[in-house]
C-alpha positions, 0 to 999 in steps of 0.5 A: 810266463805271460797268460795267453788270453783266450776270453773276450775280455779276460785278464789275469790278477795284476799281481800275476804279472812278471817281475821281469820284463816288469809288469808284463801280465798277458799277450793276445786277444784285441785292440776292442773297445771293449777290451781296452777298457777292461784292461784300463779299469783294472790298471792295464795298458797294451805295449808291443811293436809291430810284428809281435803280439800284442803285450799287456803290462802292469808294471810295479811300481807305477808312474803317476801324477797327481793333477795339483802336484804338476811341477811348473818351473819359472821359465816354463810359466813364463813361456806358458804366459807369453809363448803364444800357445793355445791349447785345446782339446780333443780337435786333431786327435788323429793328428796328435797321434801321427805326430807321437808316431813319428821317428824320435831321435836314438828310437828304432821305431815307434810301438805307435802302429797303425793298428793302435792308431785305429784302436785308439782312434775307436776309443776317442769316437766312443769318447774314452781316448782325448788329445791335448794340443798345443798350438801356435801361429796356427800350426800343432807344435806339441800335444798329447793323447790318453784314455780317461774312464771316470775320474781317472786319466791314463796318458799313453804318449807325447810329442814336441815340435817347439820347446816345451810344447808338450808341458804345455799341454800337460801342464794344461791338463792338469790344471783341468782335471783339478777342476773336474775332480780327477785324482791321478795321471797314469804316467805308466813307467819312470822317466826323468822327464815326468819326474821333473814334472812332478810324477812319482812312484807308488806301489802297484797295490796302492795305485790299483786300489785308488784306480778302482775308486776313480774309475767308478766316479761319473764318466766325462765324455769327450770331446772334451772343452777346457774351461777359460780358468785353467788357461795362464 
């Protein structure tokens, strides 16, 4: 069974988590500034839909991107280069996460909840959590938000409005954290769609041991700008 957490800022080793449902580690505790960036340090991320309590997980194997490994198709340089997008960073990180709230076509719901909307939102005025946005003709038409401590960034969710709009933004992020020095992109679980961008698996021990070196680099904190180097 899952821990139940009792301490302010406890959890159990991540090889304590489940083999099925994958990674499920611990359920309690808070939404705390204090508490997610503990459990982020140490490969760990909230997940539960509303009217549950709250589920920590730690899936093995692990999601993960390396920055200078983005995979970037023909056509999506193209529509990079003349889509008329701008991407910017950390100026509508309320709106980015309302948007990856939304309803999505075959989904029952969104674990996006108000709750996590203000939990999040605390981490961004505490300058942990960003939003990647891609914008066009003046409208946000695609983005997405995560948590970065050090030299490490997690990505918690994406939307698009317009074709392609979120690789754009990570696309763009990417090419930033290259520049910054970060090593990994936590992508959490296996998807087709992150696959095609260039994410892979690794073991959990692997991705655990990387995390405790890149977490304690300094930390860059938010808002963040992108330098003019990684546009195009």
């Amino acid at each position: 069974m899952a821990e139940l957490l009792q301490n302010a800022t406890y959890f159990p080793p991540v090889e304590t988590a489940l083999r099925e449902p994958n990674g499920l580690l611990a359920m309690g505790g808070d939404l705390s500034v204090g508490r997610l960036l503990d459990a982020y340090r140490h490969g760990i991320f909230p997940w539960f839909n509303p009217g549950e309590p709250i589920l920590w997980w730690s899936p093995d194997p692990r999601m993960v991107l390396l920055p200078d490994e983005v995979s970037v198709t023909r056509s999506l340089a193209k529509r990079i280069r003349n889509g008329g997008f701008e991407v910017r960073a950390d100026t509508a990180f309320a709106d980015v996460m309302r948007a990856c709230a939304e309803p999505r076509e075959g989904a029952g719901g969104t674990w996006i909840s108000p709750a996590m909307r203000a939990a999040y939102t605390h981490l961004f005025d505490a300058g942990y959590a960003h939003s990647i946005e891609t914008w066009r003709n003046g409208a946000l038409v695609g983005g997405l938000y995560g948590v970065a401590i050090g030299r490490m960034f997690y990505g918690e969710s994406m939307f698009s409005r317009e074709p392609d709009a979120s690789k754009v933004a990570l696309v763009q992020l990417a090419r930033q954290l290259q520049r910054w020095g970060f090593g990994l992109i936590d992508c959490q679980m296996e998807t087709a769609h992150l696959a095609s961008m260039g994410a892979r698996t690794v073991p959990r021990a692997a991705f655990t041991a990387r995390l405790a070196e890149l977490v304690n680099l300094p930390h860059l904190p938010g808002p963040w700008m992108f330098d003019p180097e990684t546009r195009n």
